[in-house]
C-alpha positions in Angstrom: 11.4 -8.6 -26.4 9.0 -5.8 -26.2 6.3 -5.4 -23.7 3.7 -2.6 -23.7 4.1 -0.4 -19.6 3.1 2.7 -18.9 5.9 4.6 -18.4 6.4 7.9 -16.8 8.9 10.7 -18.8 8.9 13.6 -15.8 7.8 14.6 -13.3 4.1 15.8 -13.5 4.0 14.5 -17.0 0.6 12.2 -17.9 1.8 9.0 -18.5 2.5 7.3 -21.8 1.5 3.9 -22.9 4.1 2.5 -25.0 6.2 -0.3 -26.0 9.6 -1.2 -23.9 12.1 -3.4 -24.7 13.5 -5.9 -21.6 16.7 -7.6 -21.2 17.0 -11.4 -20.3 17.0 -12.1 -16.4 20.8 -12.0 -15.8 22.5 -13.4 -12.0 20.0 -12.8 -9.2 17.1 -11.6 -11.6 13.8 -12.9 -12.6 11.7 -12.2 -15.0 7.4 -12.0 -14.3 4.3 -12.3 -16.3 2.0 -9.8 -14.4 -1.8 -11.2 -14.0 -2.7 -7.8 -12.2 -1.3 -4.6 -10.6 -2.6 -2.3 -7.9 -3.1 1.1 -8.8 -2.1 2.7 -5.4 -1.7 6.4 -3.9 2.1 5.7 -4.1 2.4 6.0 -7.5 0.2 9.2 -7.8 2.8 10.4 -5.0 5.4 8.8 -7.1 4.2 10.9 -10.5 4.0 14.1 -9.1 7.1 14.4 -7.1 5.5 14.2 -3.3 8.1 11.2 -3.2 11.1 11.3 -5.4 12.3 9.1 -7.8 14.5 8.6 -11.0 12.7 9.7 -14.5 12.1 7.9 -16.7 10.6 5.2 -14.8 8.0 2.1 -15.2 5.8 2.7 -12.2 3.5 0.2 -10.0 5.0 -1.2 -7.3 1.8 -4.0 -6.0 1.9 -6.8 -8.8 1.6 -10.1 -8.5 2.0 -12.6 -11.8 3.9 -16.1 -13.1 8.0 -16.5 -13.4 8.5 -16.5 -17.1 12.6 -16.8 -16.5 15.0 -16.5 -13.7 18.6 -15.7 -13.5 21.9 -17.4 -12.3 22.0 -18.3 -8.9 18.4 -17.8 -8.1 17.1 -20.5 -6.2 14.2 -20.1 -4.1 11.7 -19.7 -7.5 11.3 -21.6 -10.7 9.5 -20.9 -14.1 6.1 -21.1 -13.6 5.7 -20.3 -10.2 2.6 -17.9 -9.2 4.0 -14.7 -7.4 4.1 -11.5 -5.6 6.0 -8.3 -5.6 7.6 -7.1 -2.6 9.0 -3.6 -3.3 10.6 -3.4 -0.1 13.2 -6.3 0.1 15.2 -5.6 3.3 19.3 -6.2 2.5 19.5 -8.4 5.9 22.8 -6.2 7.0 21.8 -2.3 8.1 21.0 -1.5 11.0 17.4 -1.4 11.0 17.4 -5.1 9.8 19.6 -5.9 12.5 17.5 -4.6 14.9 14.6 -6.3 12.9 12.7 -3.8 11.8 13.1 -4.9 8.0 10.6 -2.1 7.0 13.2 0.1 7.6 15.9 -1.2 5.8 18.5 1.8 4.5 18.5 -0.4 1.1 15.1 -1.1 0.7 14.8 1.1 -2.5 18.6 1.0 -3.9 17.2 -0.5 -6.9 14.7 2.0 -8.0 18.0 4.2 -9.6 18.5 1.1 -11.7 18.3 1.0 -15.5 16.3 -2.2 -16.3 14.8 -1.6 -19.4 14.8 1.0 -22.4 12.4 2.0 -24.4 12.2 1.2 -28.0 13.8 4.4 -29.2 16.7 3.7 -26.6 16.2 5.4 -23.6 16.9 4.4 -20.4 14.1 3.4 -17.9 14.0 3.2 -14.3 11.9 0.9 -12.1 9.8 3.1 -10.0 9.9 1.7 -6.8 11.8 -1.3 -7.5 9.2 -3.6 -9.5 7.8 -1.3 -12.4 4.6 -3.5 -12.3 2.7 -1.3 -15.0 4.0 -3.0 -18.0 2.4 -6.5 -19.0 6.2 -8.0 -18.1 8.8 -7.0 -15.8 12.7 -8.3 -14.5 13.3 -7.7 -10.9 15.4 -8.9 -8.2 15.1 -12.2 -7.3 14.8 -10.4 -3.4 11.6 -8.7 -4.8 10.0 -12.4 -5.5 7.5 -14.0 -3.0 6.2 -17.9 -3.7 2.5 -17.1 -3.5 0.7 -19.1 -0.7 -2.0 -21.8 -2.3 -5.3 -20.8 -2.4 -5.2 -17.8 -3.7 -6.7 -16.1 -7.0 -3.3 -14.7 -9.2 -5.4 -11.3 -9.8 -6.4 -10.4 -6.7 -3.3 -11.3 -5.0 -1.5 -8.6 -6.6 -3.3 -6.4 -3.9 -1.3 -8.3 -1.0 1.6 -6.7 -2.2 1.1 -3.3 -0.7 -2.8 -2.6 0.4 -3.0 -5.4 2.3 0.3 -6.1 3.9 0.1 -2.2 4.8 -3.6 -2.1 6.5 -3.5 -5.2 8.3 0.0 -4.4 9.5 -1.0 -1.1 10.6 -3.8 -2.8 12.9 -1.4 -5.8 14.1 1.8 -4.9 14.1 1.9 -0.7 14.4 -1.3 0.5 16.5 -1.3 -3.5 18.0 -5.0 -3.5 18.2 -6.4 -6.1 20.7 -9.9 -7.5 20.9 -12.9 -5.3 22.3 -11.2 -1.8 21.6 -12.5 1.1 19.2 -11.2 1.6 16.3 -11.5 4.6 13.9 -9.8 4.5 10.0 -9.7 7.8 8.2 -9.7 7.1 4.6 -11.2 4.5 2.9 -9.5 3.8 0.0 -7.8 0.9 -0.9 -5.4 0.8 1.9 -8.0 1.7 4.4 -10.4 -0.5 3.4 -7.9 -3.4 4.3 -7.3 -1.6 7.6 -11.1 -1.9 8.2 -10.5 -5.5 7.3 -7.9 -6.0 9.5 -9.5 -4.2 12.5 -12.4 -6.6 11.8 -10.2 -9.4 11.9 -8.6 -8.3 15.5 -11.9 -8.1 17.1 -12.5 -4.7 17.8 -15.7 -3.6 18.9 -16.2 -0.5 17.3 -14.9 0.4 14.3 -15.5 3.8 12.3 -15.2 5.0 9.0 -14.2 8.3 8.1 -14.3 9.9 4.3 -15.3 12.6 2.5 -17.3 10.8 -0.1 -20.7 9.3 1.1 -20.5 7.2 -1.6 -18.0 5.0 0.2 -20.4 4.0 2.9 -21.0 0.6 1.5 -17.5 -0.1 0.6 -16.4 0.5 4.4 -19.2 -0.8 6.3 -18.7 -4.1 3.7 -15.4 -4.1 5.1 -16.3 -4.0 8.9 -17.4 -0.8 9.8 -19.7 -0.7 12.0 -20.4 3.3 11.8 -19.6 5.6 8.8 -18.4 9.4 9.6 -18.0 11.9 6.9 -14.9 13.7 7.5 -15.7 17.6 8.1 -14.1 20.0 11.1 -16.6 18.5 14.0 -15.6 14.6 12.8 -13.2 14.1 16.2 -16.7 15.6 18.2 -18.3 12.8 16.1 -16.3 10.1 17.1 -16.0 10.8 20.8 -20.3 11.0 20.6 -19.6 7.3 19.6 -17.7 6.1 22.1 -18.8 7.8 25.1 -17.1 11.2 25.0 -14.0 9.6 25.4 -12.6 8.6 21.6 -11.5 5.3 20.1 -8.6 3.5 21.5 -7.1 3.2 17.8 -7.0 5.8 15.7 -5.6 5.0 12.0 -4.8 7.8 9.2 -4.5 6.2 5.9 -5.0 9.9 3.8 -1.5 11.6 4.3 -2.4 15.0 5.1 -2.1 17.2 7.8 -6.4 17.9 8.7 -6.8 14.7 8.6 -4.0 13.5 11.0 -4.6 16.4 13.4 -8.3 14.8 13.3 -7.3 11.5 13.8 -5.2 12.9 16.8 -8.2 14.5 18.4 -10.3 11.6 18.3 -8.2 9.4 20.1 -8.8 9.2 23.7 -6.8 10.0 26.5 -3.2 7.5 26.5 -4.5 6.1 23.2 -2.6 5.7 20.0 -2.7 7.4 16.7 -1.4 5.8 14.0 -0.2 7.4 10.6 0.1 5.4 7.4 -0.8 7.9 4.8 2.4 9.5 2.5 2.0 13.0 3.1 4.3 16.1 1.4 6.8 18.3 3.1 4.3 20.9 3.0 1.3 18.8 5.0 2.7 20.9 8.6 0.8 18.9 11.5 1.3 21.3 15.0 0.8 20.5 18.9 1.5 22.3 21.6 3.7 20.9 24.5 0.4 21.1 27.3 -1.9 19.1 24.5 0.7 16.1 24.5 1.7 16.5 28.2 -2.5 16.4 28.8 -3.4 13.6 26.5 -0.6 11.1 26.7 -1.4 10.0 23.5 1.0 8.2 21.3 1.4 9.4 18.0 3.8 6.9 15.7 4.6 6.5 11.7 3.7 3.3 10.1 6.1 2.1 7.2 5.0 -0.3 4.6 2.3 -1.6 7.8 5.5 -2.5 10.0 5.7 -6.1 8.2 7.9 -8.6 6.8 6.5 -9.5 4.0 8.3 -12.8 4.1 6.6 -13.4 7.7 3.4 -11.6 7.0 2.3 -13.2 3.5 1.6 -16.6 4.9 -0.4 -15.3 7.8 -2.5 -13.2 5.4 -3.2 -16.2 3.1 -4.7 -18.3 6.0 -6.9 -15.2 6.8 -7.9 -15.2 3.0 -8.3 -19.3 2.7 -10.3 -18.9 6.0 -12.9 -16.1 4.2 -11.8 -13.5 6.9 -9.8 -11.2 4.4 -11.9 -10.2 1.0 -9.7 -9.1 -1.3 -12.0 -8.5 -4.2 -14.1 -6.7 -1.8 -11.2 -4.1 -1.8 -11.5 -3.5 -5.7 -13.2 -1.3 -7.0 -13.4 -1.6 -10.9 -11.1 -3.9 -13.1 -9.1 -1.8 -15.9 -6.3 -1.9 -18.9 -3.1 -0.4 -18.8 -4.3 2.6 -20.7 -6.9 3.4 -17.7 -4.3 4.4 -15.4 -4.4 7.8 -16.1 -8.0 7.7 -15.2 -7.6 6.0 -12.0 -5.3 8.4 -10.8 -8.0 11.3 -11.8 -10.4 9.1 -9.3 -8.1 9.2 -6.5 -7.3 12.3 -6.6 -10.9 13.6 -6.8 -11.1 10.9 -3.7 -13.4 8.2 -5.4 -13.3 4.4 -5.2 -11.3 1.8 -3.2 -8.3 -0.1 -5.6 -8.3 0.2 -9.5 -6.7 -3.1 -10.4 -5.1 -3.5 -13.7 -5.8 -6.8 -15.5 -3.5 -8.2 -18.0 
């Protein structure tokens, strides 16, 4: 059966919109009905070879949508049934999921060199990073599947696979941010807009913005903020005018590159923590020198998929939705077809907007 996806033929190439044929769920598969996908930095990343990934691929890895069919064996899910993506299924048996930390699992993306469809001329497609949720139907792993919590709109949902689980995981899980401490997020995009969120949600006292665009003032102080910094060379000065000369306890890069993570660095006070989510490339070089660190004793740690278990995690962010403390159409930004993609990637990389979210 053939599906329309936007599929991407190189590396750097603009995507094409096209038709796609998909096999039948075979043993441990299902097969989705995407309501929405997240148009996220990841699969900008993704297209232009900052992270690496088989060609030709289906990309959009935060989806959510109905079970149209599943496979032998698969148990846990049933035709019908609402659902999210996880891109990230952990394999239960390496040694970071022994140790627990399922974010980490060696496997996690095994599946992305996979063939699982082809396109109607006959060549072979890849899923980008596991899920290929930019096509109006896709067949992953039944391990990719969540049930959906009740209560929650099918559409927006789609964001909890990645923005969500990533910003509030950063806050609770990563930088562990407890009530009554400063906060600041650089970048508010999608991802940091749910860190705002989150940060909210924890209780901390202060919480700062900081972007380049003014026009995201709203978006961010809508989200918690309770100040809004535009990001130049004086923004760690900035911050620590905030909080008393002495910086925020929580500092939270969600932009990937090495200015803004040396800022975020500088405006965290003395023994806080820095926290870096954004997907930078091999050539963002971030530099300290051995007196800065021994002076600051700051801790400065990587944050992977926000630390979570998306298992775990989903439930808990449901009850925060249900309960009207996480908006997740607050994080969207503007509502578009498959063939606005391309577009939304032009916004993000020109730094405008929070979440483009694809609407089937």
């Amino acid at each position: 059966m053939a599906v329309r996806a936007a599929v991407l033929p190189a590396i750097g190439a603009p995507l094409e919109i096209t038709g796609i044929e998909l096999p039948e769920p075979g043993p441990g598969q299902v097969r989705i009905r995407l309501a929405a996908a997240g148009v996220c930095h990841s699969d900008l990343s993704l297209s232009d070879g900052t992270m690496r990934v088989p060609v030709p691929a289906v990309l959009g890895h935060e989806g959510a949508g109905t079970v149209v069919a599943v496979g032998e064996g698969v148990t846990h899910i049933s035709p019908g049934a609402p659902v999210v993506l996880n891109w990230a299924p952990s394999c239960g048996s390496c040694h970071a999921c022994t140790l627990g930390e399922v974010w980490l699992c060696a496997n996690a993306l095994g599946g992305a060199a996979d063939v699982y469809a082809r396109t109607t001329d006959g060549t072979e497609l890849h899923p980008g990073l596991n899920v290929a949720a930019f096509a109006e139907e896709t067949v992953v792993s039944a391990s990719c599947v969540l049930p959906l919590p009740e209560g929650i709109p099918l559409t927006d949902a789609a964001l909890l696979g990645c923005a969500v689980l990533t910003g509030y995981g950063a806050v609770h899980n990563s930088a562990k941010v407890q009530a009554g401490e400063t906060v600041a997020v650089f970048g508010a995009g999608g991802v940091g807009l749910a860190t705002l969120q989150a940060a909210r949600i924890a209780g901390a006292s202060r919480i700062i913005a900081v972007d380049v665009s003014p026009e995201k003032q709203e978006l961010a102080r809508a989200a918690g903020a309770t100040d809004y910094v535009l990001a130049s060379e004086g923004t760690p000065r900035e911050i620590r005018a905030l909080t008393g000369k002495q910086g925020v306890d929580v500092s939270i890069e969600c932009v990937g590159r090495a200015v803004t993570i040396r800022a975020a660095w500088e405006s965290t006070r003395r023994g806080g923590r820095t926290t870096v989510v954004g997907i930078g490339g091999k050539d963002e070089q971030v530099t300290f020198n051995a007196l800065e660190i021994f002076h600051w004793g700051r801790t400065l740690s990587g944050c992977v998929y926000g630390n979570t278990d998306p298992a775990r995690d989903l439930p808990v962010l449901a009850e925060h939705v249900r309960g009207g403390r996480l908006d997740l159409s607050a994080l969207v930004t503007e509502r578009i077809a498959l063939e606005g993609i391309p577009a939304a990637f032009d916004n993000m990389l020109a730094g405008r907007g929070g979440r483009a979210l694809v609407v089937f």
